[in-house]
DOLUM-385939 format. One record per residue (C-alpha): x, y negated, z; residue in three letters. Coordinates in steps of 0.25 Angstrom, whole numbers, padded with zeros to 4 digits, always signed. Example, Ala and Ser with C-alpha at 12.3 -4.5 7.8 and 13.67 -1.06 7.14 Angstrom:
// residues 2
+0049+0018+0031ALA +0055+0004+0029SER 
END
This chain:
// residues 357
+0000+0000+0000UNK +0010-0009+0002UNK +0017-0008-0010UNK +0002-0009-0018UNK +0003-0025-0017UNK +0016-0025-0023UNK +0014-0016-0037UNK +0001-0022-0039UNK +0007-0032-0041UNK +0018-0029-0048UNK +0010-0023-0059UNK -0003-0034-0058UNK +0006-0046-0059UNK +0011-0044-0075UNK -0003-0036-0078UNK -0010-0049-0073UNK +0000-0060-0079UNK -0003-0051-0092UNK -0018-0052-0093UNK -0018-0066-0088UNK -0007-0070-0100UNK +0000-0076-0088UNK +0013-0066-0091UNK +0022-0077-0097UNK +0034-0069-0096UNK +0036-0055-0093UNK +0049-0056-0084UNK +0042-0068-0074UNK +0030-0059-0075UNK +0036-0047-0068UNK +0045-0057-0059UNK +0032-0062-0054UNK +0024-0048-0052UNK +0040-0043-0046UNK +0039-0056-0037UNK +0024-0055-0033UNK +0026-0038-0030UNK +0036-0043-0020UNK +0028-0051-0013UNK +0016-0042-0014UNK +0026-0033-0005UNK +0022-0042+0007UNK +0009-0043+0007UNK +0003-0035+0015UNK +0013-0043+0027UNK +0012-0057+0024UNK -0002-0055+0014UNK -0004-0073+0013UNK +0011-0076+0010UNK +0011-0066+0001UNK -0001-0071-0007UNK +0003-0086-0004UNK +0018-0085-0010UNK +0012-0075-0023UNK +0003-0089-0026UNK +0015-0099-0025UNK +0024-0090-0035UNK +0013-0090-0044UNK +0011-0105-0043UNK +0025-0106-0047UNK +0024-0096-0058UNK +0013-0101-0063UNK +0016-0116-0063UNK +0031-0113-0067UNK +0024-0107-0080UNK +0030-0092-0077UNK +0015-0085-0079UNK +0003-0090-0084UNK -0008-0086-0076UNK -0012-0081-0061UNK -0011-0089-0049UNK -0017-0080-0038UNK -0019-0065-0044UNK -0004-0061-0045UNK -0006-0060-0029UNK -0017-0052-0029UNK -0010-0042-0021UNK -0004-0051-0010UNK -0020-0057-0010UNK -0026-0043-0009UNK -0016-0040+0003UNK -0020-0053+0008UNK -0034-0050+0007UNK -0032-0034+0013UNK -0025-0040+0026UNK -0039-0048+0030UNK -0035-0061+0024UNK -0044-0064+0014UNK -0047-0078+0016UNK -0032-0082+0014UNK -0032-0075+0000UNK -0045-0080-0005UNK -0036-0093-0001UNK -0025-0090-0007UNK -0034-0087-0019UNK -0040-0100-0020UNK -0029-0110-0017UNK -0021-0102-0029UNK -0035-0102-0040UNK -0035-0117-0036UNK -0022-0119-0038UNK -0022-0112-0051UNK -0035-0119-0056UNK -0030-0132-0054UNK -0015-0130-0061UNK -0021-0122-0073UNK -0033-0132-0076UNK -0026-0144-0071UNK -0012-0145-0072UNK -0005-0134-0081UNK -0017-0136-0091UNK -0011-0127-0101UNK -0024-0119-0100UNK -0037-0123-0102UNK -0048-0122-0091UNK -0055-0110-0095UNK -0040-0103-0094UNK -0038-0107-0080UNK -0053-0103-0078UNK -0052-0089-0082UNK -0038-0087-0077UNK -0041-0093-0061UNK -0055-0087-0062UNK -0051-0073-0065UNK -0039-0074-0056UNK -0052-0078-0044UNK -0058-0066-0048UNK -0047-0056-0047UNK -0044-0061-0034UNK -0056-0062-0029UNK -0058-0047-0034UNK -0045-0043-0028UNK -0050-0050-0013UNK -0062-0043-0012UNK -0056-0031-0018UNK -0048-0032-0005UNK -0057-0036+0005UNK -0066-0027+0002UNK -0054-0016+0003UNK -0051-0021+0017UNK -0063-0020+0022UNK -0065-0007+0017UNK -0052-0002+0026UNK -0056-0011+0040UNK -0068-0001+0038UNK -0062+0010+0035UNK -0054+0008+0048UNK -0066+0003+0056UNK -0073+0017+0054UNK -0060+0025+0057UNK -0060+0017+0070UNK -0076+0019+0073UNK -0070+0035+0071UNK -0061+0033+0081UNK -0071+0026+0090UNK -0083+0035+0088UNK -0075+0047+0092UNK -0071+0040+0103UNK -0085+0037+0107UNK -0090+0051+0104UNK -0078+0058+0114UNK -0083+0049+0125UNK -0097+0050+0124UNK -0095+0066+0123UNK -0087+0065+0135UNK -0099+0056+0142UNK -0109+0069+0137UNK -0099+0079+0145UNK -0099+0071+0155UNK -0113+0070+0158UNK -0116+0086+0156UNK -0104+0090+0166UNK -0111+0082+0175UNK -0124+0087+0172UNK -0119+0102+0170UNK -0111+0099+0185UNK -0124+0092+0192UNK -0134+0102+0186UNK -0123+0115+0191UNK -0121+0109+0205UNK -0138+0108+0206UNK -0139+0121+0203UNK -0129+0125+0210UNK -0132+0120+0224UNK -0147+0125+0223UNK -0142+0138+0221UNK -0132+0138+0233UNK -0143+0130+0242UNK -0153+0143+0239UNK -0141+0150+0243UNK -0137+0145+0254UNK -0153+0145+0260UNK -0154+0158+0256UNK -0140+0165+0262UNK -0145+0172+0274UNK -0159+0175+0271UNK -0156+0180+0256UNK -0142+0181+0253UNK -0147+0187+0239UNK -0154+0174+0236UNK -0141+0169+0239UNK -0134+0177+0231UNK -0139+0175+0219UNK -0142+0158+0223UNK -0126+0159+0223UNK -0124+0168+0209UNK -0133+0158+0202UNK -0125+0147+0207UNK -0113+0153+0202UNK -0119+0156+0189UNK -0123+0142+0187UNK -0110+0138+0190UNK -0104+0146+0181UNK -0113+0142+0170UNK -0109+0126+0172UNK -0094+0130+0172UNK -0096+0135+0160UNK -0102+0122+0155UNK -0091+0114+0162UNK -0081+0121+0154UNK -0087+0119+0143UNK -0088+0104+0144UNK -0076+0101+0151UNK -0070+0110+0136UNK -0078+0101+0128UNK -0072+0087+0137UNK -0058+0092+0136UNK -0061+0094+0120UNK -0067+0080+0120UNK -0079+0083+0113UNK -0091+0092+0109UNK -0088+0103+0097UNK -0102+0099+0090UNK -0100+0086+0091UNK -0085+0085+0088UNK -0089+0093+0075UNK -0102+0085+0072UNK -0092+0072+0075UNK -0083+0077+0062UNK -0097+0074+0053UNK -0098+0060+0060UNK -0083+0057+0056UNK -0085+0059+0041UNK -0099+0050+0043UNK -0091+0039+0049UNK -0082+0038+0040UNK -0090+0040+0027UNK -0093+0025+0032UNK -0080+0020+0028UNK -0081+0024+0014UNK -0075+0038+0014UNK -0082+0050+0008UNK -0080+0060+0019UNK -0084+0074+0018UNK -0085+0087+0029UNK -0088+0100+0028UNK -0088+0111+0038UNK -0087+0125+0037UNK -0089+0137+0045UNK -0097+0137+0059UNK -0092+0126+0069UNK -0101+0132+0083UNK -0089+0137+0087UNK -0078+0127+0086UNK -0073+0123+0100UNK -0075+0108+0107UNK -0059+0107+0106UNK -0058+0111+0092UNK -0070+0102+0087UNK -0065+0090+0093UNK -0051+0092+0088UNK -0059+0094+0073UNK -0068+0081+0077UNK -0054+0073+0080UNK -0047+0079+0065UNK -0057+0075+0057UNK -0058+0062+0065UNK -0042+0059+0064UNK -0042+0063+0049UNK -0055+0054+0046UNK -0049+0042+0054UNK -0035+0044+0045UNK -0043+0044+0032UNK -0050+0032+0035UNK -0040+0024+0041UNK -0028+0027+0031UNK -0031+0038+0021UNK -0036+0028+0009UNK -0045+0040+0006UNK -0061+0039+0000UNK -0064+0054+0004UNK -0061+0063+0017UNK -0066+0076+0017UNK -0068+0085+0031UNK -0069+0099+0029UNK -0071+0108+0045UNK -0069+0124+0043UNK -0075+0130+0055UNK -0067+0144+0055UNK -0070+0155+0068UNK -0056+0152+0074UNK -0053+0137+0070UNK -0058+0124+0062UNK -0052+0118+0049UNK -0052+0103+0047UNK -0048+0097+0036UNK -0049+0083+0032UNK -0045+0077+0018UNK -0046+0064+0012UNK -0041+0058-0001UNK -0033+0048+0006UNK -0018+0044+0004UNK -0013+0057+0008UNK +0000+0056+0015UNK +0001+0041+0015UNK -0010+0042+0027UNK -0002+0033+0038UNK -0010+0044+0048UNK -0003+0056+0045UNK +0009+0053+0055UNK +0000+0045+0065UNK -0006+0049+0077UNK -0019+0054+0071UNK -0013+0065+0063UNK -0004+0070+0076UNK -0015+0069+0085UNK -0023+0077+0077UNK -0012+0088+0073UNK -0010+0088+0090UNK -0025+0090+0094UNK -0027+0102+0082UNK -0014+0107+0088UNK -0018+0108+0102UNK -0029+0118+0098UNK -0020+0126+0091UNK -0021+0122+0077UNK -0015+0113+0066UNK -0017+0100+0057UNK -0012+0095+0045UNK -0011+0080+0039UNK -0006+0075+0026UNK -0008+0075+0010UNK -0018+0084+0005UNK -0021+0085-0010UNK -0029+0071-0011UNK -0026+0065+0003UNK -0024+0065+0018UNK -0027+0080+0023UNK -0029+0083+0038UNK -0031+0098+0039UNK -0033+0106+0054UNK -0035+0118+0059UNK -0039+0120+0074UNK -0041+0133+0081UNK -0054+0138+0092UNK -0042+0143+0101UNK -0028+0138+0102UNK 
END
């Protein structure tokens, strides 16, 4: 991307000259697009100066009769770049004083044209800028949405774990509160009925135990699902509401599931919800891709996720970041294995995770 600015203009400067019969002589020609690329190198870090000393080389150029035509257009890179940074009142400036400027040498003081020349040439040189602004603008605020939905996924998720944790909460205490009741009913009847029916007693105290046992049971089973940080079914109805969100960002995201997924464990669901959410986030956030597709193989003994866009490939700034690692470590502490890179159109994150360690 950075080097984009640069051999636009490289290649747009003696193309535009040409088609405008502003290319006088070839050699100052290339001088000027040589000249222009070089500055295009530092737009991105100093956008206005760049745009700003483009305009005064033109001046000088133009007035100095070394080209014939354009006062703006040959810094359309530099204005674009200025325009992508969030700056886009300075460039329609920079436009404008330069149009003016070059309205008022061509119609009233080189005068070698006529009017309806400097009408055409200033006028189509507004379009084209005005084209290229929007064309921009429009661009940026496609990507500040783009990264507003991978932050709502990011959110949402956090959102989601603490209100599943506020639902586990509230049925341990029920589960605790309702066991204790029953509990200390079946002990009172016990206790009232120790001497004058010790079989009474007996079984007032086996069916305490049993309700006990059965509420351990169900403590276990919470306190598993707490540790695993979410429900299965909802983890793997989650996946479904990821491709949703990000359908909103202008993605065509598609998912499809095969085999049964009843029996996958809470551990291993959330560690599938948090792939698929890692890779999404990625794709969104750096992978310059149009389409994702999500593919979940429920096997007896495992799952397989794979995730694959039609992104940058390799060029994706995520593969050595945290999210790639973090998901390698949380597939590999259930036994299993990830893979992230290059697949034969994109960006491919491939896992396999295991029922048992």
């Amino acid at each position: 991307m950075t080097f984009l600015p640069p051999l636009l203009t490289l290649v747009g400067v003696p193309a535009g000259l040409a088609l405008t019969g502003g290319n006088v002589e070839t050699l100052m020609t290339l001088t000027l697009a040589g000249w222009f690329a070089i500055l295009a190198l530092f737009a991105r870090r100093w956008p206005l100066g760049v745009a700003l000393l483009t305009f005064a080389t033109m001046v000088g150029w133009r007035t100095s009769g070394l080209v014939d035509s354009g006062w703006i257009w040959p810094a359309t890179a530099a204005l674009a770049v200025l325009a992508l940074a969030g700056r886009l009142r300075a460039a329609i400036a920079v436009c404008a004083v330069a149009l003016l400027y070059g309205f008022g040498w061509d119609g009233f003081v080189d005068k070698s044209h006529g009017g309806d020349w400097t009408l055409a040439h200033v006028g189509g040189e507004t379009l084209w800028l005005a084209a290229v602004l929007a064309a921009a603008t429009a661009y940026r605020n496609y990507r500040r949405w783009r990264d507003e939905v991978a932050h709502r996924l990011a959110q949402d998720e956090h959102e989601r774990a603490l209100q599943a944790r506020v639902e586990i909460a509230r049925d341990l205490h029920d589960v605790v509160s309702h066991t204790l009741a029953v509990v200390g009913v079946h002990l009172n009847v016990a206790l009232d009925a120790f001497d004058a029916d010790p079989e009474e007693a007996r079984e007032s105290l086996k069916l305490a135990q049993d309700v006990r046992g059965r509420a351990m049971t169900d403590l276990k089973s919470m306190v598993g699902v707490l540790r695993a940080g979410s429900d299965p079914v909802r983890d793997l109805d989650g996946v479904v509401r990821l491709t949703d969100q990000v359908r909103t960002a202008g993605l065509e995201v598609s998912l499809t599931e095969f085999g049964d997924r009843t029996g996958v464990p809470a551990a291993v669901a959330s560690t599938v919800y948090r792939v698929v959410q890692e890779a999404l986030t990625n794709t969104v956030r750096h992978a310059g891709a149009s389409r994702v597709t999500v593919t979940l193989r429920y096997a007896p003994d495992n799952v397989l996720v794979d995730v694959q866009d039609n992104g940058n490939g390799g060029a994706d700034p995520a593969t050595d970041g945290h999210g790639i690692a973090g998901m390698r470590e949380r597939v590999a502490a259930l036994g299993g294995a990830l893979t992230a890179g290059p697949g034969r159109s994109g960006f491919t994150v491939r896992a396999t995770i295991p029922f048992t360690a």
